[in-house]
N, C-alpha and C positions, 0 to 999 in steps of 0.2 A: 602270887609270889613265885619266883622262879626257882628251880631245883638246881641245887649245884654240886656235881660229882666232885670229890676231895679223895686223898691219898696222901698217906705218909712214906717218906722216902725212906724209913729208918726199919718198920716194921713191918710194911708192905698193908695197913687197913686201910679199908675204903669202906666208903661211905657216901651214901645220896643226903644231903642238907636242903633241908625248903628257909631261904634267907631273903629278906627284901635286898631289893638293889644297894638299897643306900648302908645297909649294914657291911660292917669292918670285914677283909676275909680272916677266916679260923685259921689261925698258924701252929698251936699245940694240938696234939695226937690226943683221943680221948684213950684211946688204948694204951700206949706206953709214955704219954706226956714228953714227946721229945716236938723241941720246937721244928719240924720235917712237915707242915701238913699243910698240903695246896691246893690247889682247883686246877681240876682236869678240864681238857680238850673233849668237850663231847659232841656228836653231832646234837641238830635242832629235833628236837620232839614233834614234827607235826607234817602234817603230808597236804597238798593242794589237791583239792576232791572238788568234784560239780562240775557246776555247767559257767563256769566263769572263764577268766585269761590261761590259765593252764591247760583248760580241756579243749578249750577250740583251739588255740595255735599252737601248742607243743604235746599233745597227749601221746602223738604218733612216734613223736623222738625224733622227727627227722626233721634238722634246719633247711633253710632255702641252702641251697648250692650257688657257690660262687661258681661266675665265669671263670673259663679257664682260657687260655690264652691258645689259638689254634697253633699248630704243627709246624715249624719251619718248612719249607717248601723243598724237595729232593733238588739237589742240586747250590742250595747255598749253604753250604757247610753244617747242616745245623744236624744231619744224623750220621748213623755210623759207615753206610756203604759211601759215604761222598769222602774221598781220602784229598785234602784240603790242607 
């Protein structure tokens, strides 16, 4: 079952909830019963570890490099000493 962080606008609690997907979300505050209580934005719980798709082609952090398009040529206008 998944954890779902909630907060009431009114009084400022928060709260971690373990609720099945398919359950209603909670909209009154257990603390001050004002109808203000929603589910927060939380990052995912879980990290990619091993010797799988994360470890061999991204562990390092560095993407492939895009081509970059070579240098205009001195003389066709394309830098600053070429006055054009």
């Amino acid at each position: 079952m998944p954890i779902y962080a909630y907060k009431c606008s009114s009084c400022g609690h928060a709260e971690d909830v373990m609720q099945k997907v398919s359950d209603a979300p909670l909209t009154t505050c257990p603390q001050c019963g004002a109808e203000s209580y929603s589910k927060q934005l939380t990052a995912a719980g879980f990290q990619l570890k091993g010797n799988g798709y994360y470890a061999t082609d991204f562990k390092g952090g560095s993407a492939p490099k895009k081509e970059e398009a070579p240098a205009p040529a001195c003389g066709a206008g394309g830098c600053s000493a070429c006055a054009h």
